[in-house]
Residue, then its C-alpha position, 0 to 999 in steps of 0.5 A: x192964743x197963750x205961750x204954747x201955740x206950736x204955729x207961728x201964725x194963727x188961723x185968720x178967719x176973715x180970709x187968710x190965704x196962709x196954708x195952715x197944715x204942715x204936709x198936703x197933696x192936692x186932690x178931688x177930695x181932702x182928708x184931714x189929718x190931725x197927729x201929734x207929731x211933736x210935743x212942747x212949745x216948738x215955737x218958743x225955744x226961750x223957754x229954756x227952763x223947760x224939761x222937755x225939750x224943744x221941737x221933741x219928736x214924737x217917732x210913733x205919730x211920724x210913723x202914723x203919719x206916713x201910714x196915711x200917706x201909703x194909704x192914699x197913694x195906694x188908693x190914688x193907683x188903685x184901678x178898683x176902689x175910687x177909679x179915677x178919683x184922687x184922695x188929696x190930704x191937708x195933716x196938720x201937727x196938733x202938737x200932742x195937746x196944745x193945738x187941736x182947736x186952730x186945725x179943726x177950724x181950718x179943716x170947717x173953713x171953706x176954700x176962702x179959709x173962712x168958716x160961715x154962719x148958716x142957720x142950716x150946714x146941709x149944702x156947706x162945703x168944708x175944706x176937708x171930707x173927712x177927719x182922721x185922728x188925732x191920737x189921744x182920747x182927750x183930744x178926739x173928745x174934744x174935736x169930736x165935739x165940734x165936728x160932729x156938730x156938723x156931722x163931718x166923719x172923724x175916725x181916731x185910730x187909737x183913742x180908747x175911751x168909753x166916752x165916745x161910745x155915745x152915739x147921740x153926742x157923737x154920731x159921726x165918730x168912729x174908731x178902729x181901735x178897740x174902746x178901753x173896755x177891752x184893753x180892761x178885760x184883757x188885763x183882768x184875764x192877765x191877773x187871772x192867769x197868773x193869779x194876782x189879786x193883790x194889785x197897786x192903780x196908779x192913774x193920771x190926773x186927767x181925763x184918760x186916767x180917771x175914766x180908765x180907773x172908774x172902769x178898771x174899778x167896776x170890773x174888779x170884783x175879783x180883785x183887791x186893791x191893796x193902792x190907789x195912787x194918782x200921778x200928778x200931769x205936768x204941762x207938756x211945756x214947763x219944768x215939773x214944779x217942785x210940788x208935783x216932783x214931791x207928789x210924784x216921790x210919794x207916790x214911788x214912795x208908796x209903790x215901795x211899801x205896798x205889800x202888793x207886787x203888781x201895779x196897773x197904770x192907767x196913763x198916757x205915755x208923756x205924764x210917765x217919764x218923770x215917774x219912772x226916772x223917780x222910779x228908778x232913783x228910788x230903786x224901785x226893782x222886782x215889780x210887775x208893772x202893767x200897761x195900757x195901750x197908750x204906753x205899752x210901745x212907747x220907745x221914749x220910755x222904753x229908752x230910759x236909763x235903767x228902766x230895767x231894774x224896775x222889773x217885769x213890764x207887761x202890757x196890753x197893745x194893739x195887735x202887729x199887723x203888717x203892711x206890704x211896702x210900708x217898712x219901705x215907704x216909712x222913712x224915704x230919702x223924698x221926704x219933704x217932696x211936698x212940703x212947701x220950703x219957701x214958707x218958714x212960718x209953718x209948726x213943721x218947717x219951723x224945726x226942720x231938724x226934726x226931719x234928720x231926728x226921723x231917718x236917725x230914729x228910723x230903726x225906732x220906728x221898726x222895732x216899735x212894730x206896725x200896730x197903729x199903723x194899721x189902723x191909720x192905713x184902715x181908716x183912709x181905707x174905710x173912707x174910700x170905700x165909703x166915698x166909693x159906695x156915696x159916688x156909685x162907682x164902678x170897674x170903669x170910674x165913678x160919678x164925680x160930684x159935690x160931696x158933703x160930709x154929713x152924706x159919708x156918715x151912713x155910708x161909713x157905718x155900712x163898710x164893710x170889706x176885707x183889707x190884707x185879708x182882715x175884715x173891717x166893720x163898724x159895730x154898733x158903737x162905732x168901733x171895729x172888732x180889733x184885737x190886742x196881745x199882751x207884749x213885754x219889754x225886753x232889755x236883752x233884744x234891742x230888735x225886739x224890744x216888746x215881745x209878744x207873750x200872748x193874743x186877746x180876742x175882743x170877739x171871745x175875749x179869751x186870752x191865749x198864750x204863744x210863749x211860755x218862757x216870760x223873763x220874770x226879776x226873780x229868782x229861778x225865773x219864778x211867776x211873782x206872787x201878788x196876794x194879800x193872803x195866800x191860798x188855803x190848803x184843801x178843807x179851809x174856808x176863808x174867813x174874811x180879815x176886812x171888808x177886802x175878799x182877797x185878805x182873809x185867814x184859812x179855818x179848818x171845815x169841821x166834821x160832817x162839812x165839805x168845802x164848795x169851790x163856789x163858796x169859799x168862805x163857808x162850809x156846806x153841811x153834808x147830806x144826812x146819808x154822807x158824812x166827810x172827815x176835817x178838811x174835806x172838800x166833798x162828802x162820801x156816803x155812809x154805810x147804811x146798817x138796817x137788819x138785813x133779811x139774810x142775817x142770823x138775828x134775822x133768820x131767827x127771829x123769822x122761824x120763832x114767829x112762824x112757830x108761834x104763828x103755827x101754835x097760834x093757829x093750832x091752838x085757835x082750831x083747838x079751841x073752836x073745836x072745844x069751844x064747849x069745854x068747861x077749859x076753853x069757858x072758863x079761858x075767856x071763852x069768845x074773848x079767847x078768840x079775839x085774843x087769839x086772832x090778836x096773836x096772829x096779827x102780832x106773829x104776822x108782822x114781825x118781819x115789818x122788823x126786817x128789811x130796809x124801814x119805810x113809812x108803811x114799815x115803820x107804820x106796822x112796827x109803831x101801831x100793829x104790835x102794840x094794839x094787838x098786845x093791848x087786846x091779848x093783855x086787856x082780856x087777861x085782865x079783864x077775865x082775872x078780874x071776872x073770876x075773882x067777882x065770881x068767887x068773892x066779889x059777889x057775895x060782898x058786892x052782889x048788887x055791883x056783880x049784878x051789874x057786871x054780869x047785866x051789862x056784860x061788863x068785860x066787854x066794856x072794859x075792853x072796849x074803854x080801854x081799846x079806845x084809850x090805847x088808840x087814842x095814845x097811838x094817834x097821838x104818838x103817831x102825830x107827835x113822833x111820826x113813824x119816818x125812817x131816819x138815818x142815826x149816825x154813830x158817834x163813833x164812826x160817821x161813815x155809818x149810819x143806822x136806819x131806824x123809824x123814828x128819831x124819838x124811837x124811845x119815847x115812842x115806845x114808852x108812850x106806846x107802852x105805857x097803857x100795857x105797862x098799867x094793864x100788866x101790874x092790874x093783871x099780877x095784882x089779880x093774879x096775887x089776890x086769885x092764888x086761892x081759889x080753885x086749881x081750875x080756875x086759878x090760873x095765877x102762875x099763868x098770869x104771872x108767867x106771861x107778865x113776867x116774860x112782858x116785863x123782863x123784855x120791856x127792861x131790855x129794850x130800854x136798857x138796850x136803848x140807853x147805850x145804843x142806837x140802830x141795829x141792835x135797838x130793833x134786834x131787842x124790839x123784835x126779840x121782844x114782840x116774839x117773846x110777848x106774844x109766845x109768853x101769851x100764846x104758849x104760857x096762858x093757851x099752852x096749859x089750856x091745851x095740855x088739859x084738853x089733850x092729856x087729862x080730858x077727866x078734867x075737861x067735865x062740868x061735873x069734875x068743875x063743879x067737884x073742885x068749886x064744892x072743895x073750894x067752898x067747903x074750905x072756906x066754910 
């Protein structure tokens, strides 16, 4: 059996009639009861090197204890649930970890004390219905194993682990505390609250603290870890060894150099006393230290000398709840009524001294409040209303009969009833929706040593706080602050320092950028119609500029091409009327019309300039103009060529004139070069598509100009480019044909209407150089009015004047005179 046996006798198999546990009331029914009523070897007082001390008195598990007592002399008085049924009990001290295995094999044991061999336990009777407890998680794992073997209830009233979770290799375990997921939640929204992410994990070196950091370490996703420290589990027997007194001053060691001011601990109570007296030898002081709910009430450490100095405790425990006469029945001058005093072999007669410890730590047990408690009282509760369902029982009594354990299991799973006007049921894991609040430690309160500062909900796991004057060590009552880098300022991204998101130093965000509060560490671009200064933390919308129908420019613009339309029209009837003239022939003839419908389909869209630019718009501006110019342009050319042919060509040339004038050869001309100008057009129009865009002024980002084309110039060079060729044909011919007749030489036309085409195209692509937007357009438009009036006015304008004023002049006869002057002149 080893040295740390708390009875003094051991479980004989073979038919001992010893009565094993250390408090029993008969009954119809038993209930086992396992609790950790002491801790260390009680039974081998010769240890003396032993720093806890012997037959030490664990007060909160005295005080579960007598929970399960109320419960089941409430329910043997109760007329409505098991009426006529008496609930007995058989509890025995498991001594915290050092004698679980010997009780669970009394509780299987039949009445004989003799646990037999069955290849099938369907019809065996154990001594107990059912098992409540024991309190740590260790511990219920380890008895869970062997009993749900036989499928016997066991319900733990405060053993948190995820471990029995698992329903295939527990089935018939239960809990009526919250699992440790739970408890991790609500110590997350603490951190959240109070916006700590730079934190300190110490764990135990057992099972409960690695479990509960392999959990804590996969919520924290939020969270850095600035230390990660394991605290070293003495034997509950012996003295602490020289090797884990070191370990243990390391870790306090480290706890003081860590930048980070909070510190999580996931441990049970008994492995923690050594640590906080080091803690406190090694003033250790203005930290916030959280527990879980296996210390967070743990009057022991509570009463440590000097605790206070380490600084805020805050932690995680199950919610008060009150029982009605419980505080009462706690501590009673009966005690011991039922236990057996002729027997001094027993864990609990053996330390009788630890009963006069209970009444003298009766105010402990108060103050301590009734958490726990409750779920032990629940747990009685639930297996009478289990047994109440299994027996078919009714106001008047129930149907006694032979109860095996494994029949209760369903039964327990189906409860589902309102105690103290809270309502108890099993989830799908076994586990009943109870609440935790957030309690801390108060020195200067000794009636209310752990006050409550806030409640946790399991259902919405929300955290809600009832008091808002928490006692911090620090200076002016201030919240401690935990980060390993502090917030940026609006604007800043985070650029991470290491491979932990909360170390990081804060970049200003540029221009044109905004910081999203769902991406910390990067700046968003702003949309291309907002715009945002350094440090902006949204983006604004630009003042969009385009040329606006109602302003001046606009309005000029408009009554310049509407003349030039009427002038255009005018001139296009005139010449219909006088299309038999010598001037209208000698003008182009039918090319004038051609030219002339160009002008006016030129004049026509010029208020696509004006307006809010669309892909329609921006279409008309890059094609329409340009084409029609190629036309009016192309013809001019063509007709000074024709009349130098005419006057020189042909007596040099005169098989090519032949040709010329055979094949119609302007209307070749024309048509080539129509085809080359609508070639370049789609092409233009493919590689720089006529789509508004938004220009930003450099110097001012909240406007932004809209233009149709990003590449605005080289569209218009490239649009240009064929006119810009036509236009130096056209003062070429015009430089050769300034001799010939006054009728027919219509050099200083020409170069009128080439100049005024020239001098435009230098503005805009001067214009173009230094600006962009608004004004780029004005000049576009001004200049698309100027072309088509200098061809209108300065090439028909003359034309109309003869026709008009010196109609003399508007005779073949007068035509033929001058070309005879001509000729003889030559000669």
């Amino acid at each position: 059996p080893g040295p740390t046996v708390c009875v003094s006798v051991l479980l004989t198999m073979a038919g001992s009639q010893t009565q094993y546990s250390d408090f029993h009331l008969a009954g119809d029914y038993l209930l086992g009861g396992l609790f950790s009523l002491h801790t260390g070897n009680r039974s081998s007082p010769h240890l003396s090197h032993s720093r806890v001390p012997t037959c030490q008195l664990k007060i909160a598990s005295y005080s579960y204890l007598r929970a399960m007592r109320f419960a089941v002399e409430q329910i043997n008085n109760s007329s409505t649930l098991l009426p006529g049924v008496s609930l007995g009990y058989e509890m025995v001290d498991v001594c915290y970890f050092t004698n679980f295995i010997h009780p669970i094999l009394y509780f299987l044991s039949n009445k004989h004390s003799v646990v037999q061999l069955h290849n099938n336990y369907t019809h065996y009777q154990p001594r107990v219905l059912a098992v409540i407890g024991p309190d740590s998680s260790q511990a219920v794992v380890i008895v869970a194993q062997v009993l749900s073997l036989f499928l016997m209830p066991q319900i733990s009233y405060s053993a948190t682990s995820n471990e029995l979770n698992d329903r295939e290799r527990f089935p018939s375990v239960f809990r009526t505390i919250s699992s440790m997921e739970q408890q991790i939640r609500a110590m997350l929204l603490l951190l959240q609250e109070f916006r700590w992410n730079w934190i300190n994990i110490l764990y135990s070196d057992d099972d409960y603290g690695r479990q509960n950091l392999k959990l804590l370490r996969a919520n924290t996703t939020k969270i850095c870890v600035a230390l990660q420290d394991v605290i070293p589990v003495p034997q509950s027997s012996q003295q602490l060894s020289l090797e884990l007194h070191g370990k243990i001053k390391s870790v306090v060691s480290n706890i003081i150099h860590s930048t980070a001011k909070v510190v999580i601990i996931l441990s049970l109570e008994l492995t923690l006393q050594f640590f906080f007296q080091e803690a406190v030898r090694q003033n250790v002081t203005d930290l916030v230290w959280i527990a879980t709910e296996a210390w967070a009430t743990e009057p022991t450490l509570y009463n440590i000398t000097d605790l206070w100095r380490v600084g805020t405790i805050l932690g995680v425990a199950v919610k008060e709840f009150s029982i009605p006469g419980f505080d009462d029945f706690r501590v009673s001058p009966a005690e011991g009524a039922n236990k057996q005093a002729s027997d001094q072999t027993t864990c609990n007669q053996a330390c009788d001294q630890c009963l006069r410890a209970a009444r003298d730590a009766d105010h402990s047990m108060r103050v301590q409040g009734e958490r726990i408690d409750f779920n032990v009282y629940s747990s009685v509760y639930i297996v009478a209303h289990a047994l109440h369902r299994l027996l078919g029982c009714n106001t008047t009594g129930c149907h006694k009969r032979m109860v095996y354990p494994w029949q209760l299991v369903p039964e327990m799973k189906r409860v589902n009833f309102s105690l103290l006007n809270k309502r108890i049921s099993f989830r799908e894991r076994g586990n009943t929706p109870n609440s935790f609040e957030i309690i801390q430690w108060n020195w200067d309160q000794p009636n209310n040593p752990f006050q409550k500062i806030a409640s946790y909900s399991t259902k919405n796991q929300t955290l809600l706080f009832t008091i808002q004057n928490i006692s911090w060590h620090t200076p002016n009552n201030t919240v401690p602050i935990s980060v390993c880098s502090q917030q940026c300022e609006y604007g800043q991204r985070r650029k991470p320092l290491n491979v932990r998101s909360c170390c990081f130093e804060c970049i200003d965000c540029e221009k044109g950028t905004f910081l999203n509060n769902n991406d910390l560490y990067n700046c968003q671009p702003c949309p291309a119609d907002q715009w945002s200064s350094a440090r902006s933390q949204k983006c604004y919308p630009r003042l969009v500029k385009y040329l606006e129908w109602q302003e001046g420019t606009a309005v000029v613009l408009l009554l310049f091409s509407v003349l030039g339309l009427v002038a255009t029209v005018v001139i296009s009837v005139i010449f219909a009327i006088h299309s038999h003239t010598p001037v209208v022939k000698s003008a182009g003839g039918r090319m004038c019309f051609l030219m002339l419908v160009s002008l006016i389909i030129g004049f026509i869209n010029v208020p696509m300039y004006i307006g809010i630019p669309t892909e329609f718009k921006c279409m008309c501006r890059q094609i329409v103009y340009s084409f029609c110019f190629t036309v009016c342009i192309s013809c001019i050319t063509v007709r000074s060529f024709q009349i130098i042919s005419i006057f020189k060509m042909a007596a040099r040339l005169p098989k090519a004139y032949s040709y010329w004038m055979k094949y119609n050869g302007q209307y070749i001309f024309i048509t080539v070069i129509l085809a080359l100008k609508v070639t370049i057009i789609v092409t233009n129009v493919i590689i720089h598509p006529p789509t508004p865009v938004l220009l930003v002024l450099e110097d001012n980002p909240s406007i932004a100009e809209l233009q149709c084309n990003k590449s605005y110039k080289l569209a218009l060079l490239m649009n240009n480019s064929l006119d810009t060729f036509l236009s130096i044909l056209c003062f070429y011919f015009s430089y050769i044909g300034k001799e010939l007749p006054k009728n027919y030489n219509e050099a200083k036309y020409i170069t009128l209407c080439m100049t005024c085409y020239a001098v435009s195209e230098i503005a805009i692509f001067l214009v173009m150089s230094v600006y962009r937007g608004v004004l780029v357009t004005i000049c576009d438009a001004l200049g698309v009015v100027i072309n088509l009036l200098g061809v209108s006015m300065g090439y028909f304008g003359p034309k109309c004047y003869l026709i008009f004023f010196h109609p003399e002049r508007n005779t073949a006869a007068y035509f033929q005179s001058v070309i005879q002057s001509y000729t003889m002149r030559q000669d």
